[in-house]
PDBQT receptor file of N, H, CA, C and O in Angstrom, charges set to zero:
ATOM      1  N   UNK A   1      62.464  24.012  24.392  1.00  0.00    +0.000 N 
ATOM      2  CA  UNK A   1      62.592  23.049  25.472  1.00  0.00    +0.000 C 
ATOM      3  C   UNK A   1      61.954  21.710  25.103  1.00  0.00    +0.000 C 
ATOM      4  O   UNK A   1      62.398  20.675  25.601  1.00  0.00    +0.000 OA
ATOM      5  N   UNK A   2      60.880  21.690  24.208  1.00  0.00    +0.000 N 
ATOM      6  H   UNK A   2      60.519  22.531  23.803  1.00  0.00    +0.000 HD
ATOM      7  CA  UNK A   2      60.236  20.354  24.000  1.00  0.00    +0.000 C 
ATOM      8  C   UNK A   2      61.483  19.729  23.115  1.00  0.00    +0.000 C 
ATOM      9  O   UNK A   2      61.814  18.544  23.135  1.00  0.00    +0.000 OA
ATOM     10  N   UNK A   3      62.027  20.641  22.432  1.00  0.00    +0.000 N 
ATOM     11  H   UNK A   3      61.757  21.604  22.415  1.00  0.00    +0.000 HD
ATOM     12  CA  UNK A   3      63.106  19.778  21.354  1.00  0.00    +0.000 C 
ATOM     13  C   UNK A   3      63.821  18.702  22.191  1.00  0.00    +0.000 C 
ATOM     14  O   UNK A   3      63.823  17.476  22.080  1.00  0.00    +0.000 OA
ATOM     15  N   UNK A   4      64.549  19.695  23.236  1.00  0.00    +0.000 N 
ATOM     16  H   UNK A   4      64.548  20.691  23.326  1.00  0.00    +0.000 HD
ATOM     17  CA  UNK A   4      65.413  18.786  24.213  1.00  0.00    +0.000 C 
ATOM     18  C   UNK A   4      64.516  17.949  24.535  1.00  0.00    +0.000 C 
ATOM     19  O   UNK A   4      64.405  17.055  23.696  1.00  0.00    +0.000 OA
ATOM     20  N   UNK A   5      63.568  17.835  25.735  1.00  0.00    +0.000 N 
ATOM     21  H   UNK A   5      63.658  18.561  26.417  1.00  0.00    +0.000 HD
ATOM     22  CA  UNK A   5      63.165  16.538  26.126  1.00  0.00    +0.000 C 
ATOM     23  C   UNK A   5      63.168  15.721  24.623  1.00  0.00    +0.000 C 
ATOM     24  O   UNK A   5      64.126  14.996  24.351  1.00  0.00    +0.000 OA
ATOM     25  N   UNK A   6      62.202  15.861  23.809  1.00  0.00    +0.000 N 
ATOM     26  H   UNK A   6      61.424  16.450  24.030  1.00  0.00    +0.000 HD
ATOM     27  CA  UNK A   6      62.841  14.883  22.918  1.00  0.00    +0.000 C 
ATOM     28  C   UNK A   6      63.890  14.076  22.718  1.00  0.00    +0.000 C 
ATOM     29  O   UNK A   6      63.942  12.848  22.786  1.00  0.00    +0.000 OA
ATOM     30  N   UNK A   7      64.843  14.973  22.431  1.00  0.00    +0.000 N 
ATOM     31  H   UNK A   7      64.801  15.970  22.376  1.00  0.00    +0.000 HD
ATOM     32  CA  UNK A   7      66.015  14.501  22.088  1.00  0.00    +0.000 C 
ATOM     33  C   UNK A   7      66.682  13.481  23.708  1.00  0.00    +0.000 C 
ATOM     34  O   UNK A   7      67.419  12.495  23.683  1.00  0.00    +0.000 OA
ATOM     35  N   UNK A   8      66.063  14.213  25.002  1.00  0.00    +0.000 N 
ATOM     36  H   UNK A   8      65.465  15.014  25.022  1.00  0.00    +0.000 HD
ATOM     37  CA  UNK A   8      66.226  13.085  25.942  1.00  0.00    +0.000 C 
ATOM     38  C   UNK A   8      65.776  11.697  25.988  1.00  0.00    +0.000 C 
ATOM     39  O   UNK A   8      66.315  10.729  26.525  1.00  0.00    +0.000 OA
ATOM     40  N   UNK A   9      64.784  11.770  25.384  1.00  0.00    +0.000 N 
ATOM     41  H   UNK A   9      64.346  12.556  24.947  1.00  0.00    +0.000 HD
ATOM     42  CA  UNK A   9      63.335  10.194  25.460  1.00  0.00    +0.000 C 
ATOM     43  C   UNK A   9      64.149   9.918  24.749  1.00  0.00    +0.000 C 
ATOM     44  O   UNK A   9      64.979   9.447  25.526  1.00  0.00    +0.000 OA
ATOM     45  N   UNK A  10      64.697   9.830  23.487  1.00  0.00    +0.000 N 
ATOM     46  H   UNK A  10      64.023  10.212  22.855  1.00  0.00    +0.000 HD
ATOM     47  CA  UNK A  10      65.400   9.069  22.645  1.00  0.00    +0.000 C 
ATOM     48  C   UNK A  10      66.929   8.909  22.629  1.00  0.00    +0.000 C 
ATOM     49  O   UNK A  10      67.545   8.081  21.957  1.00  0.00    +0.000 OA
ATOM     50  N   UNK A  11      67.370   9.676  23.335  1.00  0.00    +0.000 N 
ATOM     51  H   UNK A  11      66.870  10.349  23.881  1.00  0.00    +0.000 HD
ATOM     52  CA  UNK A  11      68.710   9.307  24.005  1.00  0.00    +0.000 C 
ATOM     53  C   UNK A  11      68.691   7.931  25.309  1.00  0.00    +0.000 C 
ATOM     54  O   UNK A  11      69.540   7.059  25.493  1.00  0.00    +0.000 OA
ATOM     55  N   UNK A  12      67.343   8.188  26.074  1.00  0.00    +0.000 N 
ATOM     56  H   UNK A  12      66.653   8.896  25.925  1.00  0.00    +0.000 HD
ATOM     57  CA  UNK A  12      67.105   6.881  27.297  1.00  0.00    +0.000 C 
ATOM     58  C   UNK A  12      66.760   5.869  26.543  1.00  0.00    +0.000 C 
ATOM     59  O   UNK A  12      67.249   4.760  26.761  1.00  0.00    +0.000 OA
ATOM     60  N   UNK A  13      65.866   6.074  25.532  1.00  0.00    +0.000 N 
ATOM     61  H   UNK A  13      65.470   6.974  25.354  1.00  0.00    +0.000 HD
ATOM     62  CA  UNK A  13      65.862   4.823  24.770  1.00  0.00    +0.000 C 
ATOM     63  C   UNK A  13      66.882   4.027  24.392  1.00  0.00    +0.000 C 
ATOM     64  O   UNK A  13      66.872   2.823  24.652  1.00  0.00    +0.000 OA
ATOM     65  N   UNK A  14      67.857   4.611  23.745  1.00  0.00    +0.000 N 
ATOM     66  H   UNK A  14      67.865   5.588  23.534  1.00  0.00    +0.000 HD
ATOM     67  CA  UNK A  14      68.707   3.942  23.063  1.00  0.00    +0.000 C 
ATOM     68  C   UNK A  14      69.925   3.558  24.369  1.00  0.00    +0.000 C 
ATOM     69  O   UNK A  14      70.779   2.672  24.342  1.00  0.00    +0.000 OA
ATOM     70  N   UNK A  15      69.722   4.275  25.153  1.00  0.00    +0.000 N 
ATOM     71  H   UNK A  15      69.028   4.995  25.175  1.00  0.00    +0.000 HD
ATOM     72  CA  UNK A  15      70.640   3.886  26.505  1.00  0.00    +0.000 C 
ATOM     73  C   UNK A  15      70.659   2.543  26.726  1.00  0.00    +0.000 C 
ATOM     74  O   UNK A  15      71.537   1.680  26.704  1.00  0.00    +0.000 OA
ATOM     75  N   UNK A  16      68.990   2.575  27.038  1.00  0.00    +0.000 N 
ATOM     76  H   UNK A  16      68.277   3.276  27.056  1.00  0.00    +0.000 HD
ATOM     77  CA  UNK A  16      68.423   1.691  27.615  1.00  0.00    +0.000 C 
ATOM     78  C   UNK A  16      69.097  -0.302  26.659  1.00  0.00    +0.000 C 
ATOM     79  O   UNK A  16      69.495  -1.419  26.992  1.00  0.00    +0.000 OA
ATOM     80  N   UNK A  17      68.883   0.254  25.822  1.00  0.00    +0.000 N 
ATOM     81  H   UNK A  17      68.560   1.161  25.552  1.00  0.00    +0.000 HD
ATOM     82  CA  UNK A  17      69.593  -0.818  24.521  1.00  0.00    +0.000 C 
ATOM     83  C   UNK A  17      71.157  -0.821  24.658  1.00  0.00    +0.000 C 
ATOM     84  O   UNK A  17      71.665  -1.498  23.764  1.00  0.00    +0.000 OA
ATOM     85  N   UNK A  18      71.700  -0.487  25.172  1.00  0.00    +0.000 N 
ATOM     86  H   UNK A  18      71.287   0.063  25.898  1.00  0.00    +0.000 HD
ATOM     87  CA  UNK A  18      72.864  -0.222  25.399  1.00  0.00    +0.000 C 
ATOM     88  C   UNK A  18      73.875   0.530  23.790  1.00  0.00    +0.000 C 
ATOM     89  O   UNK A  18      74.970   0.153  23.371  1.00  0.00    +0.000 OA
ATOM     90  N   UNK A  19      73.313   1.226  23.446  1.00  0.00    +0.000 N 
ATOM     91  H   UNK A  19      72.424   1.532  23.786  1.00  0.00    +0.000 HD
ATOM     92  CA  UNK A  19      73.799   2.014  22.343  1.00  0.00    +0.000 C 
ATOM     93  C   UNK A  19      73.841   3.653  22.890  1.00  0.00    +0.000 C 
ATOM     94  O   UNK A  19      73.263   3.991  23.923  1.00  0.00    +0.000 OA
ATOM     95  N   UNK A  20      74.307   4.229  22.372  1.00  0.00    +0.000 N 
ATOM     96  H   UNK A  20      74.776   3.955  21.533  1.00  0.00    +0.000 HD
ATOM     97  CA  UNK A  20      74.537   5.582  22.828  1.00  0.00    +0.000 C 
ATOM     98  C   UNK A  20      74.084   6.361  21.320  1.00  0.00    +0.000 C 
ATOM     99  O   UNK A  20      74.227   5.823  20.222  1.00  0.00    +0.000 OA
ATOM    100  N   UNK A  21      73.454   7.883  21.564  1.00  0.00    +0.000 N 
ATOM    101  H   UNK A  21      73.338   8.320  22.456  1.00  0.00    +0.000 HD
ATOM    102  CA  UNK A  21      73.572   8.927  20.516  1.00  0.00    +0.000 C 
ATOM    103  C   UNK A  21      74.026   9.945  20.539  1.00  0.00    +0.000 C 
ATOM    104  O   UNK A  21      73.787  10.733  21.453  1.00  0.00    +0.000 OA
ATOM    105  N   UNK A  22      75.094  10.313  19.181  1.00  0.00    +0.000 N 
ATOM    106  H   UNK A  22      75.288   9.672  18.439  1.00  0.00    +0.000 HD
ATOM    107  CA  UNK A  22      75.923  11.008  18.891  1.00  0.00    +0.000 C 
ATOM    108  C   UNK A  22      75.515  12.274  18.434  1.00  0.00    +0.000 C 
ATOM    109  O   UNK A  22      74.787  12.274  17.441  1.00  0.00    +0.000 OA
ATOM    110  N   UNK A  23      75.917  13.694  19.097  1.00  0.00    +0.000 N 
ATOM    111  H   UNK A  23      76.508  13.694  19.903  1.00  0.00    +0.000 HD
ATOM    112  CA  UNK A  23      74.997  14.546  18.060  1.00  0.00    +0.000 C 
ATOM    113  C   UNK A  23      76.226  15.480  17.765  1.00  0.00    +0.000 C 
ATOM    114  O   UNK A  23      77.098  15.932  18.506  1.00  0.00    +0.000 OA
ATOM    115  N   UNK A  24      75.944  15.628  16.192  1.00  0.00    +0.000 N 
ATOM    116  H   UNK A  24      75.235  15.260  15.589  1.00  0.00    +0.000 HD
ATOM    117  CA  UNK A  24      77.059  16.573  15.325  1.00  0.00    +0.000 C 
ATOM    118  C   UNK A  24      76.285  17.657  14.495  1.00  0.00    +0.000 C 
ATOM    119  O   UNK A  24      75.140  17.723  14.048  1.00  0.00    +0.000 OA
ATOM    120  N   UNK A  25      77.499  18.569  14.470  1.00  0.00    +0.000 N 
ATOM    121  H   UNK A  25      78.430  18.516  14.833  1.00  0.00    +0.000 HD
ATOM    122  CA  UNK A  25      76.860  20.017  13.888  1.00  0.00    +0.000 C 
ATOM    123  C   UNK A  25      76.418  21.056  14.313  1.00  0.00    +0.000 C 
ATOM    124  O   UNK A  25      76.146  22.067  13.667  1.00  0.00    +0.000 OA
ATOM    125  N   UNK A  26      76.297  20.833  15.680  1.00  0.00    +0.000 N 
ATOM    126  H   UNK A  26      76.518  20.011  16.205  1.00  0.00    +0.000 HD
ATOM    127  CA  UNK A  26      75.240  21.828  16.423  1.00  0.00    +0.000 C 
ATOM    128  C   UNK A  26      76.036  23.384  16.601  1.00  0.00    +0.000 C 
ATOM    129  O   UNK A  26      77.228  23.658  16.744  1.00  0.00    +0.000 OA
ATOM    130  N   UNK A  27      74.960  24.139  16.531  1.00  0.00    +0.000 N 
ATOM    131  H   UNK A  27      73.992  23.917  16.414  1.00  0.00    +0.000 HD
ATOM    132  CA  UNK A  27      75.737  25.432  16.460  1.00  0.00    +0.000 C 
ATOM    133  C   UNK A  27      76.226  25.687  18.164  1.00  0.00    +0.000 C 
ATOM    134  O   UNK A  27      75.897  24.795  18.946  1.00  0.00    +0.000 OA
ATOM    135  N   UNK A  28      76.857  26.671  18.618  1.00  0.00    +0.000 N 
ATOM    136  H   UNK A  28      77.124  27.396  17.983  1.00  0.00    +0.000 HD
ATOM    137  CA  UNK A  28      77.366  26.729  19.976  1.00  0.00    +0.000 C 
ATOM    138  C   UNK A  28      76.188  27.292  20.903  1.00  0.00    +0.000 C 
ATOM    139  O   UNK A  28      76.639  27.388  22.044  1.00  0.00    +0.000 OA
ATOM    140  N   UNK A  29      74.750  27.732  20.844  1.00  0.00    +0.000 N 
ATOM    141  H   UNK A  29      74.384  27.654  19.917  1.00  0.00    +0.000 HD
ATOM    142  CA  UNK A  29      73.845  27.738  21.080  1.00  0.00    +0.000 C 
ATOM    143  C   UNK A  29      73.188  26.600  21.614  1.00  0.00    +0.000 C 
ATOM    144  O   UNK A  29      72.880  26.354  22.780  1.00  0.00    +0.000 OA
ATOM    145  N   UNK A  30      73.009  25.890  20.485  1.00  0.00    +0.000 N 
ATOM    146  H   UNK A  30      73.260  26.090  19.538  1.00  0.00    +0.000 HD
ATOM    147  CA  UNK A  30      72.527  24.637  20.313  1.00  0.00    +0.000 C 
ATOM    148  C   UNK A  30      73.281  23.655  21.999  1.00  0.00    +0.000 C 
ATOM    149  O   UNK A  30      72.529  23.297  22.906  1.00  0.00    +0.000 OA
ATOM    150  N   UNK A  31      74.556  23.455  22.023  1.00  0.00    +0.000 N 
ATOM    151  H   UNK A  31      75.166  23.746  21.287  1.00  0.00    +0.000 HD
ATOM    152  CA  UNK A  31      75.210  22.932  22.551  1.00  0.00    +0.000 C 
ATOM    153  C   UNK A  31      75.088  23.799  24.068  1.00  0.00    +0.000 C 
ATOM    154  O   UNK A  31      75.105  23.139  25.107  1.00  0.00    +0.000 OA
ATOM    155  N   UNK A  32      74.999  24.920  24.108  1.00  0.00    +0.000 N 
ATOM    156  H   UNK A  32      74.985  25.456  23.264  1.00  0.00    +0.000 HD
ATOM    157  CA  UNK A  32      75.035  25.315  25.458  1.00  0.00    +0.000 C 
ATOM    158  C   UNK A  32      73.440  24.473  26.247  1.00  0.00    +0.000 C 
ATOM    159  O   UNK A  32      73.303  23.784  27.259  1.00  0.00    +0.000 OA
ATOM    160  N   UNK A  33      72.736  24.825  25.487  1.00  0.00    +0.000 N 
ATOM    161  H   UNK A  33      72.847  25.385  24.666  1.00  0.00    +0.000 HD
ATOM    162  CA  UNK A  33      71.093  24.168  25.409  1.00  0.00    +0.000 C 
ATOM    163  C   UNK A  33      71.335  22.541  25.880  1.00  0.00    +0.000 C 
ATOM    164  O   UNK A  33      71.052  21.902  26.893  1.00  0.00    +0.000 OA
ATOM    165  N   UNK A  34      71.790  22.329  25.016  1.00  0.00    +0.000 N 
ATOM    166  H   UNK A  34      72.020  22.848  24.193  1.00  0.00    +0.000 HD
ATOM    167  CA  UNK A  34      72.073  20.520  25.449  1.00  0.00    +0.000 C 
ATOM    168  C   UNK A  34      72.643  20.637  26.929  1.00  0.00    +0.000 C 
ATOM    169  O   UNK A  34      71.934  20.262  27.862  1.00  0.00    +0.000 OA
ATOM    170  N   UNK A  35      73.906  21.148  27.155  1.00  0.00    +0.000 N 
ATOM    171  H   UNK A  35      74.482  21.453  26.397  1.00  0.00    +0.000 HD
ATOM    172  CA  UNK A  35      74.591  20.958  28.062  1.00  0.00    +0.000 C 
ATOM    173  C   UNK A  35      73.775  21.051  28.949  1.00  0.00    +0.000 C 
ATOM    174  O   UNK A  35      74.578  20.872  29.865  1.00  0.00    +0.000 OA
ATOM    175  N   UNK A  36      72.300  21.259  29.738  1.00  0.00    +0.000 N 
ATOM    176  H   UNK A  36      71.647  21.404  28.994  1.00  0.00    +0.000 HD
ATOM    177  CA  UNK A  36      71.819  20.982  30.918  1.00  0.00    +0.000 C 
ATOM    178  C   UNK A  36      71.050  19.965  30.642  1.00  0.00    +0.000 C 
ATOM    179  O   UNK A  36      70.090  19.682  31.359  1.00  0.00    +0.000 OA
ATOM    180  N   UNK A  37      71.430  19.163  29.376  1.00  0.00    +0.000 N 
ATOM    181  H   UNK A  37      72.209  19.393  28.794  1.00  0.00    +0.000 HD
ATOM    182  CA  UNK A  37      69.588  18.349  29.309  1.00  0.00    +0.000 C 
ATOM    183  C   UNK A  37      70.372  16.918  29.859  1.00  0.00    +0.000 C 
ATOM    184  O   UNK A  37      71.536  16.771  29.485  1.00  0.00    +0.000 OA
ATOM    185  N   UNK A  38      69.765  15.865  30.734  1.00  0.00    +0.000 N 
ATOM    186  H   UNK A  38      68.820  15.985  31.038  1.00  0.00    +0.000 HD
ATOM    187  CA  UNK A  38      69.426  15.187  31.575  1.00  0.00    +0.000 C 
ATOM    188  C   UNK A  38      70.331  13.868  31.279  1.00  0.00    +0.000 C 
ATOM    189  O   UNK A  38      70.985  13.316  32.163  1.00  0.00    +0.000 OA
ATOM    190  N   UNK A  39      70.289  13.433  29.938  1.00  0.00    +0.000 N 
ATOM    191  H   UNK A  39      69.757  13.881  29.219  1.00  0.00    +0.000 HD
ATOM    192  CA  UNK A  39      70.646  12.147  28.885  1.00  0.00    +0.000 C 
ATOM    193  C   UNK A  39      71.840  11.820  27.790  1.00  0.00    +0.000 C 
ATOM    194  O   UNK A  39      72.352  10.874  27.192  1.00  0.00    +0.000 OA
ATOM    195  N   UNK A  40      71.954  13.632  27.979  1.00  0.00    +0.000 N 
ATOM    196  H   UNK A  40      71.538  14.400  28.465  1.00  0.00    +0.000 HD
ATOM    197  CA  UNK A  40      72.735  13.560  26.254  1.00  0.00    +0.000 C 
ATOM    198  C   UNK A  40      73.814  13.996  27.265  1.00  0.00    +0.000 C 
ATOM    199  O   UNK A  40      73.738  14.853  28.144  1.00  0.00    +0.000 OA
ATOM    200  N   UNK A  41      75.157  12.942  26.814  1.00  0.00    +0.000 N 
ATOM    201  H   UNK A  41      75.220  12.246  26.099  1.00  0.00    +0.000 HD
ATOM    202  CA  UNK A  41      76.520  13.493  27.204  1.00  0.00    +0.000 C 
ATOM    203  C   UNK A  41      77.553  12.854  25.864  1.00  0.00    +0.000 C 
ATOM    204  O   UNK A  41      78.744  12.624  26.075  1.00  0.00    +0.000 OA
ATOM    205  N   UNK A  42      76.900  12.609  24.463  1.00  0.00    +0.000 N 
ATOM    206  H   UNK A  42      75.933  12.795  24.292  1.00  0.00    +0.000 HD
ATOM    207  CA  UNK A  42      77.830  12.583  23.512  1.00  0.00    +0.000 C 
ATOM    208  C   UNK A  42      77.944  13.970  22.079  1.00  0.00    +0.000 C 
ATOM    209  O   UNK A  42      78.180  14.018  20.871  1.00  0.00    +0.000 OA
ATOM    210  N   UNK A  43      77.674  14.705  22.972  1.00  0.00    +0.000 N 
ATOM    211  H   UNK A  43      77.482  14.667  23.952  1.00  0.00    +0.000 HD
ATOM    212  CA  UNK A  43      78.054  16.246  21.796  1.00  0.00    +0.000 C 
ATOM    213  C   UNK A  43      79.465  15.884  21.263  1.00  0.00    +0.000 C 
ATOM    214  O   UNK A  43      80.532  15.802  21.871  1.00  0.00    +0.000 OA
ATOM    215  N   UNK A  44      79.219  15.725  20.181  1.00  0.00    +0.000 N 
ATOM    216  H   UNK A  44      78.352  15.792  19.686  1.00  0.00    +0.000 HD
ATOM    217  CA  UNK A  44      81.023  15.892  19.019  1.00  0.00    +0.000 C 
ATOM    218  C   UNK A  44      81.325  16.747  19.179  1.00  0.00    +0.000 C 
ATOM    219  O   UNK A  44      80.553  17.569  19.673  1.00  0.00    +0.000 OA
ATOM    220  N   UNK A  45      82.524  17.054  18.888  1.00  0.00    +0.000 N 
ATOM    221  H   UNK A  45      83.151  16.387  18.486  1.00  0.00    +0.000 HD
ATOM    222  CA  UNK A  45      83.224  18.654  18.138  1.00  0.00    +0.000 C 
ATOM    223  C   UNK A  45      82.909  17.998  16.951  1.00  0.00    +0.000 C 
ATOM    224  O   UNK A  45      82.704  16.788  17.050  1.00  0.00    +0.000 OA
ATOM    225  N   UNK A  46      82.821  18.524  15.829  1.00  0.00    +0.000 N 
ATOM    226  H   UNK A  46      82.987  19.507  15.748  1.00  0.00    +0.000 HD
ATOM    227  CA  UNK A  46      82.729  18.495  14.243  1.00  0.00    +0.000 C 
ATOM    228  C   UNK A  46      84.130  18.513  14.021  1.00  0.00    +0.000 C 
ATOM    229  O   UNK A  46      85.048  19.085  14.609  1.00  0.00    +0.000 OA
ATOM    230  N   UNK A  47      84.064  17.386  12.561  1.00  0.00    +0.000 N 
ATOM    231  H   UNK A  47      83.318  16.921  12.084  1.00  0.00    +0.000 HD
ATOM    232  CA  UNK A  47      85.247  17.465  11.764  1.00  0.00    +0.000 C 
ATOM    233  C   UNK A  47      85.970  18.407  11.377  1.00  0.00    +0.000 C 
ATOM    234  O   UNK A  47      85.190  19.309  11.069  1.00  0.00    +0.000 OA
ATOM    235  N   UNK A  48      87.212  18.802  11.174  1.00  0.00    +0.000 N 
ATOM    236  H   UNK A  48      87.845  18.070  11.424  1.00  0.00    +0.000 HD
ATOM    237  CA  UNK A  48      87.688  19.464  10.618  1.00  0.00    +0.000 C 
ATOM    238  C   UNK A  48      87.747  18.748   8.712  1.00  0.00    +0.000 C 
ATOM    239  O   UNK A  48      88.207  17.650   8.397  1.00  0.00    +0.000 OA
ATOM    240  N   UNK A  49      87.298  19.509   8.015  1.00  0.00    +0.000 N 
ATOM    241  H   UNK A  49      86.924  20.401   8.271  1.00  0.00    +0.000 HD
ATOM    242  CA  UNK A  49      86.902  19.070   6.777  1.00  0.00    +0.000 C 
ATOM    243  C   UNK A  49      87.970  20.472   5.670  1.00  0.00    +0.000 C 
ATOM    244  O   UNK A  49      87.843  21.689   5.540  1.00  0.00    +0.000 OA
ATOM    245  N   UNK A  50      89.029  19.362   5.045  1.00  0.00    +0.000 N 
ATOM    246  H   UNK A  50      89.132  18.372   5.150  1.00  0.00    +0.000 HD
ATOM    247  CA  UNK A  50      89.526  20.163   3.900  1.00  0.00    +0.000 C 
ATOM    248  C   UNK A  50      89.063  19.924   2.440  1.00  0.00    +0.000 C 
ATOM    249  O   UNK A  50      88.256  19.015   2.248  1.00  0.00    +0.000 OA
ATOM    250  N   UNK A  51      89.520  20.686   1.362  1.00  0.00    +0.000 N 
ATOM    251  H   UNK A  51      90.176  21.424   1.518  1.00  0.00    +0.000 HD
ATOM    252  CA  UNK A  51      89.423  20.792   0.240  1.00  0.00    +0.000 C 
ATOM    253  C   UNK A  51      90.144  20.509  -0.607  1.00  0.00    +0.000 C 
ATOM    254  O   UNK A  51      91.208  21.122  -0.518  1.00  0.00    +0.000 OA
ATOM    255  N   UNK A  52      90.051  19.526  -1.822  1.00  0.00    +0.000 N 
ATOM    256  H   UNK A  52      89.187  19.028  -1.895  1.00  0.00    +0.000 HD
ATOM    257  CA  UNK A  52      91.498  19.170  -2.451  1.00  0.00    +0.000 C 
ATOM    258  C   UNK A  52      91.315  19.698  -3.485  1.00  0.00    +0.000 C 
ATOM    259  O   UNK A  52      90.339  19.524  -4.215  1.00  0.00    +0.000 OA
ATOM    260  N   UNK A  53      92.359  20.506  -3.701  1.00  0.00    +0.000 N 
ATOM    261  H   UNK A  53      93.152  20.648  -3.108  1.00  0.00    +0.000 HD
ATOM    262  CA  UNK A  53      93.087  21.444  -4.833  1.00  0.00    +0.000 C 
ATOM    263  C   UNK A  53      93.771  20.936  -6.037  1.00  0.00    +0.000 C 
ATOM    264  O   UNK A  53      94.983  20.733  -5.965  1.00  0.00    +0.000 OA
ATOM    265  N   UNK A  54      93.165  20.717  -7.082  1.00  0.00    +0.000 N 
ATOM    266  H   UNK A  54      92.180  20.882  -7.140  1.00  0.00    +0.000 HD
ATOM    267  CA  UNK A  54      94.421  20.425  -8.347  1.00  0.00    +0.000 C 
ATOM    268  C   UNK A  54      95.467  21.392  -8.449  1.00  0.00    +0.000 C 
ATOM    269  O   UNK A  54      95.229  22.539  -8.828  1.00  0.00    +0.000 OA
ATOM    270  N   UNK A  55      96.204  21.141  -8.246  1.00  0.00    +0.000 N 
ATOM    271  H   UNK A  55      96.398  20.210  -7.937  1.00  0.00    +0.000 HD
ATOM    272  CA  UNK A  55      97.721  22.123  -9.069  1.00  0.00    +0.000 C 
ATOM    273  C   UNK A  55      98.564  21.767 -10.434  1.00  0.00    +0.000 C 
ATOM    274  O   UNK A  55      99.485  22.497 -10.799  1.00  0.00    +0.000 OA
TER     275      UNK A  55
């Protein structure tokens, strides 16, 4: 729980500046966790990331 508030104080901060923070990667845990915290409403979905193949 301290993580989140954290991650809130520095989400109002940067509000406050009129910038927003983006958070990527998070496992679906992670994200359920966020989803009640107070500040943060820019959770990504993650890239879909391919691999290039010589043939």
């Amino acid at each position: 729980m301290s993580a989140i508030e954290a991650v809130n104080k520095i989400t109002e901060r940067y509000l406050k500046v009129g910038k927003k923070v983006h958070l990527r990667h998070l496992s679906k845990d992670c994200k359920n966790l966020l989803a009640n915290a107070d500040k943060i409403e820019n959770i990504m979905e993650d890239p879909t990331y391919k691999v290039a193949v010589d043939r």
